[in-house]
C-alpha positions in Angstrom: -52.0 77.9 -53.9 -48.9 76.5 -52.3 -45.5 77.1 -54.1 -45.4 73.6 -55.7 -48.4 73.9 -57.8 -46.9 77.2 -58.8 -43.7 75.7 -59.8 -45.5 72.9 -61.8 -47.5 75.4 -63.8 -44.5 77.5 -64.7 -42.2 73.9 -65.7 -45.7 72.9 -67.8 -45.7 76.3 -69.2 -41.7 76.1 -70.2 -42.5 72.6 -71.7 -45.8 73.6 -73.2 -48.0 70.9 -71.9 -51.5 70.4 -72.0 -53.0 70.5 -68.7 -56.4 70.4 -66.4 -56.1 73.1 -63.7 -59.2 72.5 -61.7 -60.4 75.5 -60.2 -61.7 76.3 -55.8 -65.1 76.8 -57.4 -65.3 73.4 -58.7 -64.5 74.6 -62.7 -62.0 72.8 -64.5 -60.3 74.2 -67.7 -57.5 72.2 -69.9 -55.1 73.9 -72.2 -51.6 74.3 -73.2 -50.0 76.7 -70.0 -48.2 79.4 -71.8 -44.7 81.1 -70.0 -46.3 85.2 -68.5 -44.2 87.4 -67.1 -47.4 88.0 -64.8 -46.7 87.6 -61.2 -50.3 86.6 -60.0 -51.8 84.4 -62.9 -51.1 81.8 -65.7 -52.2 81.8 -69.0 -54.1 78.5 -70.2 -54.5 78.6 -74.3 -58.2 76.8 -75.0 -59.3 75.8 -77.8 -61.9 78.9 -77.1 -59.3 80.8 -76.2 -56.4 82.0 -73.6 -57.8 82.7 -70.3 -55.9 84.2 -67.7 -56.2 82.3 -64.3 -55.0 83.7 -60.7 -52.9 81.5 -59.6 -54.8 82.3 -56.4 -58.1 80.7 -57.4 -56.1 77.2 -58.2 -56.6 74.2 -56.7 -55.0 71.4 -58.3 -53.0 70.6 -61.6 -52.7 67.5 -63.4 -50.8 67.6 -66.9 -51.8 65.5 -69.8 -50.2 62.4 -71.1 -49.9 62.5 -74.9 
């Protein structure tokens, strides 16, 4: 993941935005990013849950208009 899509996760997380991070292994998952003190991942509150996603294993971002 390059440091862009990094920096746009953290600014979604700040402004608690829903968004659809789409996965390298073709899964998508949408939520609202939450701010982590965790170095390596982001956490993505679903409505199933929060999942924890390396930011690693990201491949793109989009953020959802309201």
């Amino acid at each position: 993941m390059d440091k862009k899509l990094k920096q746009s996760l953290k600014v979604a997380a700040i402004r608690r935005e829903m968004i659809v991070v789409w996965l390298l292994n073709g899964d998508k998952i949408k939520g609202i990013a939450e701010v982590s003190a965790d170095p390596e991942r982001v956490m993505i509150n679903t409505i199933e849950g929060p999942v924890w996603v390396p930011y690693i294993d990201v491949e793109s971002i989009s953020r959802v208009a309201d």
